[in-house]
C-alpha positions in Angstrom: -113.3 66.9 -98.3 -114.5 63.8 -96.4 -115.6 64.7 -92.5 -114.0 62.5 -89.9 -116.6 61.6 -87.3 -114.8 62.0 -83.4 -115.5 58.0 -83.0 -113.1 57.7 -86.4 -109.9 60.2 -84.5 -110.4 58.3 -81.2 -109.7 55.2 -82.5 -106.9 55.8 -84.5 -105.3 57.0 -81.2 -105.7 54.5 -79.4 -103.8 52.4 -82.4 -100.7 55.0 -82.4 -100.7 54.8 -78.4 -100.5 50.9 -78.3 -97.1 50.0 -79.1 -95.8 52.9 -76.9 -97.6 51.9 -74.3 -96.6 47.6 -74.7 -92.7 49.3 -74.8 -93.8 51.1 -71.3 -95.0 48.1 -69.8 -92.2 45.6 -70.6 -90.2 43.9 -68.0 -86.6 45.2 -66.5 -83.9 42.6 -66.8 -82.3 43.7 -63.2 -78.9 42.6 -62.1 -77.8 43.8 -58.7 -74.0 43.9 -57.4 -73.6 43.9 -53.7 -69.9 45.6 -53.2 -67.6 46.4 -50.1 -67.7 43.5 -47.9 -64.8 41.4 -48.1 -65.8 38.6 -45.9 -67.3 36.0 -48.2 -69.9 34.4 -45.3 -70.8 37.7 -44.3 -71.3 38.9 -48.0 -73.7 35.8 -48.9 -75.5 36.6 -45.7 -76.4 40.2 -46.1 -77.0 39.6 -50.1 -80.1 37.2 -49.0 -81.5 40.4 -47.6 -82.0 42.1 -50.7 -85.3 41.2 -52.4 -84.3 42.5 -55.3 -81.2 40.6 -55.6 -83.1 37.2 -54.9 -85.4 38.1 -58.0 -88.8 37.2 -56.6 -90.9 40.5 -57.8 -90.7 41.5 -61.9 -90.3 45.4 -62.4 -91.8 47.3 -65.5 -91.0 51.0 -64.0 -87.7 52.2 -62.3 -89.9 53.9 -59.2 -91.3 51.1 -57.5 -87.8 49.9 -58.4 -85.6 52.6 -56.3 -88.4 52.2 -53.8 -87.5 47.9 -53.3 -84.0 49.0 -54.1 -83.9 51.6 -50.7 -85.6 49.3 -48.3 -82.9 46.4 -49.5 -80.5 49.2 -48.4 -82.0 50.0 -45.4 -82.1 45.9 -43.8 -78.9 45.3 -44.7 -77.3 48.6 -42.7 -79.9 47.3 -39.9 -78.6 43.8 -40.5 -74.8 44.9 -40.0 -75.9 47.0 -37.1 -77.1 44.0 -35.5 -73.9 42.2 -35.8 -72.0 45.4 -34.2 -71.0 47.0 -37.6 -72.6 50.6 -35.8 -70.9 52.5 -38.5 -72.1 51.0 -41.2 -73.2 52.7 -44.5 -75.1 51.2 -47.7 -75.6 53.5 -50.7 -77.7 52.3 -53.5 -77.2 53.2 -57.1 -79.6 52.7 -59.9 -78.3 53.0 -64.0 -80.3 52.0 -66.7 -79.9 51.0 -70.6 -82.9 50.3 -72.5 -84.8 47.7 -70.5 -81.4 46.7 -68.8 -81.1 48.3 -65.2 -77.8 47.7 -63.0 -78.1 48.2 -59.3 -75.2 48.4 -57.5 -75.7 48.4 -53.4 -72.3 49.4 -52.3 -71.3 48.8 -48.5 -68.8 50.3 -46.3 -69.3 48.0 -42.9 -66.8 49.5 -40.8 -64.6 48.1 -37.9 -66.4 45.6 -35.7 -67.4 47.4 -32.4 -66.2 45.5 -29.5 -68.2 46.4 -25.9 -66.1 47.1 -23.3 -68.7 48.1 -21.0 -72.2 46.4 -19.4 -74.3 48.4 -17.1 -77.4 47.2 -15.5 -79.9 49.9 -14.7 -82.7 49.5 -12.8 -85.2 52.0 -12.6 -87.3 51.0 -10.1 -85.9 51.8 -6.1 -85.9 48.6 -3.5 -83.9 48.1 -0.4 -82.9 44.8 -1.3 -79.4 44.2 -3.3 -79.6 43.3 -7.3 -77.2 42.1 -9.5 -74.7 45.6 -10.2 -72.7 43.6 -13.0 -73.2 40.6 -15.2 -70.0 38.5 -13.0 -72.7 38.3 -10.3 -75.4 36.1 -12.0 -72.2 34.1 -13.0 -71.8 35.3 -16.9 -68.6 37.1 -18.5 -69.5 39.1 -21.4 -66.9 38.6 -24.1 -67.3 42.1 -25.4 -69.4 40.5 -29.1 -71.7 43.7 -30.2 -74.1 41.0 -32.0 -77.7 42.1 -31.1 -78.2 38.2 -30.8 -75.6 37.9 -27.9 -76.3 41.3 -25.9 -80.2 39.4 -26.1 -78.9 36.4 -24.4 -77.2 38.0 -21.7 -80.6 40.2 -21.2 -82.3 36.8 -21.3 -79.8 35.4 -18.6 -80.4 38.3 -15.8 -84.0 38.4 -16.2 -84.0 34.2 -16.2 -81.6 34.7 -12.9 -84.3 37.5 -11.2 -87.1 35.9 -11.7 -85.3 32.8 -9.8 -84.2 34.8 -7.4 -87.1 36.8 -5.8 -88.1 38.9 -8.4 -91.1 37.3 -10.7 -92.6 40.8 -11.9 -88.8 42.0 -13.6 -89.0 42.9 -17.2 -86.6 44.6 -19.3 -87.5 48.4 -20.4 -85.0 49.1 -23.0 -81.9 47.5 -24.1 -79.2 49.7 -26.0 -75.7 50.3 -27.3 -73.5 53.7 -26.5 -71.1 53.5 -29.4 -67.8 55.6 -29.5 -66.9 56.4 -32.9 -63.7 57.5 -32.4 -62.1 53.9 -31.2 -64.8 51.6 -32.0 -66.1 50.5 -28.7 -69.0 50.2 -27.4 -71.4 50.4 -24.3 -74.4 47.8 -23.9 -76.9 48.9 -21.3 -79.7 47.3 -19.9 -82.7 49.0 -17.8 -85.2 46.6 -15.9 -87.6 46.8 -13.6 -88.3 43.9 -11.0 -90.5 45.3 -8.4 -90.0 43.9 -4.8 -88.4 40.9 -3.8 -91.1 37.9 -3.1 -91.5 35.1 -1.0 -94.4 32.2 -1.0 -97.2 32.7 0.4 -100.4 30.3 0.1 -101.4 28.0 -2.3 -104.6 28.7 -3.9 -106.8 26.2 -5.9 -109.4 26.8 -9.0 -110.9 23.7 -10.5 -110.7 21.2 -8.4 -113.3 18.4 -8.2 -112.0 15.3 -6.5 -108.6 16.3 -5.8 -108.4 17.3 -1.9 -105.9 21.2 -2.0 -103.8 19.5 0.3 -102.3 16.8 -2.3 -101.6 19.7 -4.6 -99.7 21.6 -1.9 -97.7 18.4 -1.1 -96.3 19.0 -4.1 -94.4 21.7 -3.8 -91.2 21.6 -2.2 -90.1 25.5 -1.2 -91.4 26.7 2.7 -94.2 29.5 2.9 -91.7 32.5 3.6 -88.6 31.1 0.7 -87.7 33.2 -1.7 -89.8 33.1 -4.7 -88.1 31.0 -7.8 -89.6 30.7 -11.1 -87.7 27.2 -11.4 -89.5 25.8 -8.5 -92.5 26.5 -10.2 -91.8 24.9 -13.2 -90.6 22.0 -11.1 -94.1 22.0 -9.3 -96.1 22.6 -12.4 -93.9 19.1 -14.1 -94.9 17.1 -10.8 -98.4 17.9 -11.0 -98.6 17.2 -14.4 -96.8 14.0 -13.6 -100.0 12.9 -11.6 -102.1 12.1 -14.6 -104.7 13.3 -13.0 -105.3 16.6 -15.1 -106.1 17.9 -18.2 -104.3 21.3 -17.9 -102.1 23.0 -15.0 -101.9 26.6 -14.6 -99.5 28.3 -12.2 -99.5 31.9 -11.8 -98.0 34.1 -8.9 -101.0 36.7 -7.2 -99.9 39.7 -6.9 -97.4 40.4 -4.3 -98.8 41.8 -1.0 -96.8 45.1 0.3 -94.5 42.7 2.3 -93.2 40.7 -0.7 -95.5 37.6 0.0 -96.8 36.5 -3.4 -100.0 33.4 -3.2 -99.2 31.0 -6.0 -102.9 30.4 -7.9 -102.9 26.7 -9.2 -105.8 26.6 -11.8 -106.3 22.8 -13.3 -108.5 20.6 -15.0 -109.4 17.3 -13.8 -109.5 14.7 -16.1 -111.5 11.5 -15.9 -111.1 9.0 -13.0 -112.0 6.1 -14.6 -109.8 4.6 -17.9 -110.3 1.1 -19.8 -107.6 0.0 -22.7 -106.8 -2.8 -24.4 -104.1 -4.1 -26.8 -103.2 -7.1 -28.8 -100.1 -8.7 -30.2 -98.7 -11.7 -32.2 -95.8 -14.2 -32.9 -95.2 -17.1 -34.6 -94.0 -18.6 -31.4 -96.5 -17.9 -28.9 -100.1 -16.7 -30.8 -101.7 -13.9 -30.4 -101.9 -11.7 -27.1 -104.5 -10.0 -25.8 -104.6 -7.4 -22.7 -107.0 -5.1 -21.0 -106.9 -3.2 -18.4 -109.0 -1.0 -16.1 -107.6 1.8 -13.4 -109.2 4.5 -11.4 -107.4 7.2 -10.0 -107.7 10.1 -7.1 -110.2 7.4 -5.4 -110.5 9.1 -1.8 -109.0 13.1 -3.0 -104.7 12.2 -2.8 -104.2 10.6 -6.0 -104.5 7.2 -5.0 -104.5 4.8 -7.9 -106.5 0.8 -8.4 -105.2 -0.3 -11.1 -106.2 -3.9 -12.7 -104.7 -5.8 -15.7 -105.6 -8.6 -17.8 -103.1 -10.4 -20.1 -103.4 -13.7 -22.1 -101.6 -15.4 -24.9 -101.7 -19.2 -25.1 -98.2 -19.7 -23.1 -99.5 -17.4 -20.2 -102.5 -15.6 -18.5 -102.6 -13.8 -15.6 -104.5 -11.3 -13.5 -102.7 -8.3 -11.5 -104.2 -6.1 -9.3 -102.2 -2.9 -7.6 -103.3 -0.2 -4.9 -101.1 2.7 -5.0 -100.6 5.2 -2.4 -98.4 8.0 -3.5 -96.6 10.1 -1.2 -95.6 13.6 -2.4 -94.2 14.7 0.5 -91.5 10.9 0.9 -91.5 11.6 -2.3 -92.5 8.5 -3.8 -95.5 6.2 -2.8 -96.5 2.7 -1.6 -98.5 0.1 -2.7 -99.9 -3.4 -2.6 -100.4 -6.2 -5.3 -101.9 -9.6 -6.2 -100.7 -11.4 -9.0 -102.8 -15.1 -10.3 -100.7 -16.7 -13.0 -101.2 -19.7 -14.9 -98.5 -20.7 -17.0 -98.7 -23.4 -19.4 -94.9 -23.7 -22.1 -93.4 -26.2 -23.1 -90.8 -25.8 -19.7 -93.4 -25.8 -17.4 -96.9 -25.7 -16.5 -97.4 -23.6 -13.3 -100.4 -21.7 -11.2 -99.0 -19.2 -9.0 -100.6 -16.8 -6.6 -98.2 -13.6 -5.3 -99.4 -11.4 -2.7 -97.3 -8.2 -2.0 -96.5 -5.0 -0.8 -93.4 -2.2 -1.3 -92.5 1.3 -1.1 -90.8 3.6 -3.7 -88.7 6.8 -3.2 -87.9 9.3 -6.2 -84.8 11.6 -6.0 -83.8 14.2 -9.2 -87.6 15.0 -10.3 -88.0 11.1 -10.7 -85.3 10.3 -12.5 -83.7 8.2 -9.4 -86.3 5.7 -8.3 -85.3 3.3 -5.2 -87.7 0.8 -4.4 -88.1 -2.3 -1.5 -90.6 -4.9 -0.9 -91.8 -8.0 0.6 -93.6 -10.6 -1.4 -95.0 -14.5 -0.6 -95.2 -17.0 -3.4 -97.0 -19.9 -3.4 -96.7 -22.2 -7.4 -98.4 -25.7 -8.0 -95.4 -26.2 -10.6 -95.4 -29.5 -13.6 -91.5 -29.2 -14.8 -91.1 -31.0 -18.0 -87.4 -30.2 -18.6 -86.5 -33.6 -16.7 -86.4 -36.7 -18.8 -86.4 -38.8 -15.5 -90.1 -37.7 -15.7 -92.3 -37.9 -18.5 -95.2 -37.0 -17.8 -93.4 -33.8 -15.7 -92.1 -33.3 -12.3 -94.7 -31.9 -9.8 -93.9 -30.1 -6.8 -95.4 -27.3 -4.4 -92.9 -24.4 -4.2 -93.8 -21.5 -1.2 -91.4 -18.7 -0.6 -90.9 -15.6 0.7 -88.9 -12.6 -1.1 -87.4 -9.1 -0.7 -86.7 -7.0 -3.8 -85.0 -4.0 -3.6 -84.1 -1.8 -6.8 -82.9 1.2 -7.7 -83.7 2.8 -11.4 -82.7 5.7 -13.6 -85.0 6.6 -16.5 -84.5 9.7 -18.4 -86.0 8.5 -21.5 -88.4 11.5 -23.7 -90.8 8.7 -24.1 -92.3 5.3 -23.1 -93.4 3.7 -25.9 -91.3 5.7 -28.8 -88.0 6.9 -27.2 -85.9 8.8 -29.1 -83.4 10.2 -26.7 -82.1 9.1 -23.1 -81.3 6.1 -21.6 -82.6 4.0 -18.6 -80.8 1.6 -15.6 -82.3 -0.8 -13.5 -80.5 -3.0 -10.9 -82.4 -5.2 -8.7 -81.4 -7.8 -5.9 -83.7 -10.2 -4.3 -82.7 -12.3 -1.4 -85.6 -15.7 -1.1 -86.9 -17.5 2.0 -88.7 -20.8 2.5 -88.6 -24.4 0.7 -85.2 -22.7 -1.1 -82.9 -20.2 0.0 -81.1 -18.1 -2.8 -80.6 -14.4 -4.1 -81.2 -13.3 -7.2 -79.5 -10.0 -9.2 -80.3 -8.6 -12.3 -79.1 -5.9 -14.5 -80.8 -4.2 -17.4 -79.5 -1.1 -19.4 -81.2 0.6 -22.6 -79.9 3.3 -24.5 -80.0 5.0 -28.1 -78.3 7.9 -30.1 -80.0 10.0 -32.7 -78.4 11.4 -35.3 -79.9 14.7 -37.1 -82.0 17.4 -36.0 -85.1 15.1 -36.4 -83.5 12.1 -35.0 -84.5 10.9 -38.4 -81.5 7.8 -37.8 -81.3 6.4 -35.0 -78.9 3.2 -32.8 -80.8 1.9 -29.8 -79.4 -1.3 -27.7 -80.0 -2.6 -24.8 -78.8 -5.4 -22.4 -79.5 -8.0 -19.9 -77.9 -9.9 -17.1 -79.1 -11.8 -14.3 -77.5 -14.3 -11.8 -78.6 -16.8 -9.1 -76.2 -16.9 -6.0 -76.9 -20.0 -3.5 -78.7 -22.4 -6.2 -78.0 -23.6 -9.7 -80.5 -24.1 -12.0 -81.5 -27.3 -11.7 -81.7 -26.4 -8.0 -83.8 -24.0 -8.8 -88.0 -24.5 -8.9 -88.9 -23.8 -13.1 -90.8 -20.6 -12.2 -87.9 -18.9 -10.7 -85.4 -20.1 -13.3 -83.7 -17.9 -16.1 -85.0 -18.2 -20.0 -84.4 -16.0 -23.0 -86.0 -15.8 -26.9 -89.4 -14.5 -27.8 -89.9 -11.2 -29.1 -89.0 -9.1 -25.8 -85.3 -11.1 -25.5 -83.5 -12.6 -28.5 -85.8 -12.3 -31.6 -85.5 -15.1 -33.9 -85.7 -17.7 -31.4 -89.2 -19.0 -30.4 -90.4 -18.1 -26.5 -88.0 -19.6 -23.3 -86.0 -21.2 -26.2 -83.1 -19.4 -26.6 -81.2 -21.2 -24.2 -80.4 -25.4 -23.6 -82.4 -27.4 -24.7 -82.9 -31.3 -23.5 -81.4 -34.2 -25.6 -84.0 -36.0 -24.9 -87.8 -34.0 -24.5 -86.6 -31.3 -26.5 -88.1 -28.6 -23.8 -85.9 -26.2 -22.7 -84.7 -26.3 -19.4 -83.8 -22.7 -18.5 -80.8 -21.5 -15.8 -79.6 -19.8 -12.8 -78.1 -16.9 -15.0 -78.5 -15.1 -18.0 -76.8 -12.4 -20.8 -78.9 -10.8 -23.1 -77.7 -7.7 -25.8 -79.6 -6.4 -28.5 -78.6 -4.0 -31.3 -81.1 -2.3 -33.8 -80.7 0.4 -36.2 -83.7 2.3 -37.0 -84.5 4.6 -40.4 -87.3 6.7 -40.8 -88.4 6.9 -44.4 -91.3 8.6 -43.8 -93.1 10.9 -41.6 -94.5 7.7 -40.2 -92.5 4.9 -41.5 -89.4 3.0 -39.9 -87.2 0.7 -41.1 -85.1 -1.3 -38.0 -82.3 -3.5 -38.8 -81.5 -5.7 -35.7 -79.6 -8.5 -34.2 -80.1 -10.1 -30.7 -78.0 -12.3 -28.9 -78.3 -14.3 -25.9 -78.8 -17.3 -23.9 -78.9 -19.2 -20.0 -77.1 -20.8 -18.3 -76.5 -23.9 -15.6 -74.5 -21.7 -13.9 -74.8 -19.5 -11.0 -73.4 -16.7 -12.8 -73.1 -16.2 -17.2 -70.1 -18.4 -17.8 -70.8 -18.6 -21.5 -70.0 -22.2 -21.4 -72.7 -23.0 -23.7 -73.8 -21.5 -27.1 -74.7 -17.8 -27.5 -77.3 -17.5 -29.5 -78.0 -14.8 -32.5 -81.3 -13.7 -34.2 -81.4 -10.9 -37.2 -84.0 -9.1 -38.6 -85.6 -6.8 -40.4 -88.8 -4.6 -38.6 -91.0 -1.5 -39.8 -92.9 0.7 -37.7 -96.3 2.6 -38.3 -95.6 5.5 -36.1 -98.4 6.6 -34.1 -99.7 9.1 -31.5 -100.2 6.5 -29.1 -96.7 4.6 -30.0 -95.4 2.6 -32.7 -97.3 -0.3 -34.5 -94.2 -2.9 -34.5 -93.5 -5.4 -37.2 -90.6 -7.4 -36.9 -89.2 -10.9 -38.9 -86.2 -12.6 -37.4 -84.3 -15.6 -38.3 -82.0 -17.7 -36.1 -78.2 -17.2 -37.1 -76.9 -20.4 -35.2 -80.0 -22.9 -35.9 -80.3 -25.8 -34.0 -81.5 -29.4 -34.9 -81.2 -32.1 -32.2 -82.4 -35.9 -33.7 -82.3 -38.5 -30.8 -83.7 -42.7 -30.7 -87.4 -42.2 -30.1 -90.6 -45.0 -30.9 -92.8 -44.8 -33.8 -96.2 -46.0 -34.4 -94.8 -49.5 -34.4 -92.6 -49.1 -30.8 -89.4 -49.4 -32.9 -86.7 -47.0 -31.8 -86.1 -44.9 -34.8 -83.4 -41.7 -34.9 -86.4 -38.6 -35.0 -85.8 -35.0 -34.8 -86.7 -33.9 -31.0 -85.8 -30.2 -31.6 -85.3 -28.0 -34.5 -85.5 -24.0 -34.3 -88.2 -22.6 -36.5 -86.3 -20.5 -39.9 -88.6 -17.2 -39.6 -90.1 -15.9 -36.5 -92.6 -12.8 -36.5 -93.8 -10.4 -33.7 -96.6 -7.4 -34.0 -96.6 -5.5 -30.9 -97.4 -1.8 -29.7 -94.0 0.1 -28.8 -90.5 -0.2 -29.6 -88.6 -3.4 -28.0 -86.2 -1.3 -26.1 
């Protein structure tokens, strides 16, 4: 008989072991019933819970099965707990057939606990009076058991302590008493806030230019009120509002043994000195160029010289501003000069404006009112009068007193996606003319989505001239509209009369202006705007709308950026104009020419939105 070597019987195992052991290791088909809970939201809900039931691991054995299978159990009677079910039970069951395995996770929620009850607890002694009951801090529990709500109101009294004296409270255990036997329900909540606090010093880390009194102006509270975690996020917004720092840090010391608490103010300067620039284009007016220097905190209290730069071929000019600010008003003052040379088709002007005014800020800045005085003096060309060719020349001094009051509550400057801002101004004149001037502007836009992925912004415009119409009125200080702040489709200053016979506009004592522009965004940083603009002046005092109203349409994008959005925008004019009028050609015949015709396509690239 043949001898069968040990290498020969091993392997021939291993070939009667393989199919068993390719049965062992095939895949469970699992299907899992969720049972017992008759509320169809609440059934969804708690079935996302169970890993098992949203099939994302594969099982070849039932252990690690019942293992996945208990923990599904165990979050969903966690899960129902949470949502005041306290006598919830979830038993899990577990049949298989081959490689078919049912598992059936059956549910018996229970009533809803409602809490009748809500005791605070502290467990620290002081002699001064806490809240005893939730009615105190201005909440009324409606009795929900939901972990998320009994959260909130925990959220709520710590929110109200540490407003209220007590920045060190912190909660030490939140929990439910529940009664079995009628299904209600006890929520209570231990704290501990330490002793009651009031402000003491301001202390400073980091400072390099910045003198400690500027940061203590401000804050608003008195060394000795009673400390507020509110104020201090109010303080930390206003320093932050400076732009004079990187970072700001507040952080209470801790309190001495009569409650007074130092407030440590750690920041990080940033540089004093800034330079930018920025260009733009239209159709109508060229490209635009600006620049612009500033350098802030100059003598230690956040004093601000500020120069500017702009040119484009229809204007240039050169602004320079000192501001003061005034933490304390609150608000600030400053002083200007302003060199203009303006050369359109209107008007050719140099003007020199010297000035000096004084803002106040109410509701964290929202509320700015602001007066000032100014002097004017323009060498003015006005070509607007046919009686003069080669333009009308004239000298025009005066003296001026704006005063204006603004609301801004816009989340942004250049990219606003939510808020809204006012502005009404009026401005009485003194010297070779006597007149007052108002204006009102008003900008808005609603979003629509989470993301504000859709949004409609408008905005609008009105300004009159009491005591002077506008052909009273010098050309610099006259009303125009069009160009690709105003009514888009219609070249610069033309968006308004024109004259039958130089074809220059001729501007007005009033003006209406109202823009409407819906904007899509496609991508993470691409918009689509729809928009049309409408407008025009008027010879009027006030807008009588005697005269045409002007609309422009268009379509923009926008390359969203951190710094703003990179605006492209094409508009065409809706109501285009063509004036023809007897004029001499190259022979000195008269001959019927066009004097005036609007352009079909205007286009603007700018930085920001246009409202």
């Amino acid at each position: 008989m043949r001898e069968l070597r040990p290498w020969t019987l091993a392997a021939g195992a291993c070939l009667i072991m393989a199919p068993a052991a390719a049965i062992a290791a095939a895949e469970l088909d699992v299907a899992v019933e969720l049972t017992g809970i008759e509320n169809e939201a609440l059934h969804k809900e708690m079935r996302v819970l169970s890993k098992v039931a949203r099939g994302k691991e594969t099982y070849t054995a039932l252990a690690p099965l019942r293992r996945a299978v208990e923990q599904d159990a165990r979050a969903i009677e966690r899960a129902l707990r949470s949502k005041g079910y306290y006598a919830a039970n979830v038993v899990p069951d577990i049949k298989r057939t081959g490689l078919d395995v049912r598992v059936t996770i059956a549910v018996t929620p229970g009533e809803k606990f409602t809490v009748t009850d809500y005791v605070i607890i502290y467990v620290d002694d002081q002699p001064n009076e806490r809240p005893a009951d939730f009615a105190a801090i201005g909440k009324t529990p409606k009795g929900d058991p939901a972990g998320k709500k009994l959260e909130e109101l925990s959220d709520a009294l710590v929110s109200y302590l540490w407003n209220n004296g007590y920045p060190a409270t912190e909660e030490i255990e939140r929990q439910v008493e529940a009664r079995f036997e009628d299904s209600t329900a006890t929520a209570v909540f231990r704290l501990r806030t330490g002793p009651i606090a009031t402000y003491g010093d301001i202390r400073t880390e980091g400072l390099k230019r910045t003198d400690t009194d500027f940061i203590a102006a401000h804050f608003r509270p008195a060394e000795g009120d009673i400390y507020s975690r509110k104020q201090i996020d109010k303080f930390r917004t206003r320093l932050a509002g400076t732009s004079l720092f990187r970072e700001v840090a507040i952080e209470p010391a801790p309190p001495a043994a009569d409650g007074r608490t130092d407030l440590l103010v750690t920041v990080e300067e940033r540089k004093h000195r800034t330079i930018g620039a920025g260009v733009s284009f239209g159709t109508d007016v060229g490209i635009g160029a600006t620049a612009n220097w500033e350098n802030r905190n100059i003598f230690g209290g956040g004093e601000r010289l500020s120069t500017e730069l702009k040119w484009s071929a229809p204007a240039q000019d050169l602004e320079v501003i000192f501001e003061d600010p005034l933490p304390r008003w609150p608000g600030s003052w400053n002083t200007s000069l302003l060199l203009e040379n303006e050369t359109t088709d209107a008007f050719e002007a140099q003007t020199a404006t010297v000035g000096a005014g004084v803002t106040k800020k109410f509701f964290e800045s929202k509320w700015e009112l602001s007066a000032g005085l100014r002097y004017t003096i323009s060498d003015i060309t006005d070509f607007s009068d046919p009686d003069f060719p080669d333009g009308f020349e004239e000298t025009f001094q005066t003296a001026s007193l704006p005063f204006a009051a603004a609301y801004n509550n816009e989340n942004n400057a250049l990219n606003p996606t939510s808020g809204y801002r006012l502005r009404a101004e009026v401005t009485p004149f003194f010297g070779d003319l006597q007149f007052n001037r108002a204006e009102l502007s008003a900008a808005s836009r609603i979003g629509f989505g989470s993301t504000k992925r859709f949004l409609i912004a408008g905005r609008a415009r009105m300004g009159a001239t009491i005591g002077a119409s506008g052909t009273d009125l010098p050309a610099t200080e006259r009303f125009f509209a069009g160009g690709g702040g105003s009514v888009r489709g219609y070249a610069f200053q033309e968006a308004g009369p024109i004259d039958s016979e130089t074809g220059n506009p001729t501007g007005g004592a009033s003006v209406a202006e109202v823009n409407l522009e819906t904007r899509f965004r496609v991508q993470e940083k691409i918009q689509i705007a729809l928009f049309a603009d409408g407008g025009s002046v008027f010879e009027s005092e006030t807008p009588d709308f005697s005269g045409d109203f002007l609309v422009g349409a268009g379509v923009g994008v926008r390359y969203l950026t951190p710094i703003g959005p990179i605006r492209l925008d094409v508009a065409t004019p809706l109501d285009k104009r063509e004036i023809r009028g007897l004029r001499e050609n190259e022979d000195g015949m008269l001959e019927e020419q066009t004097i005036f015709q609007d352009d079909p396509i205007q286009v603007y690239i700018a930085l920001g939105q246009p409202f």
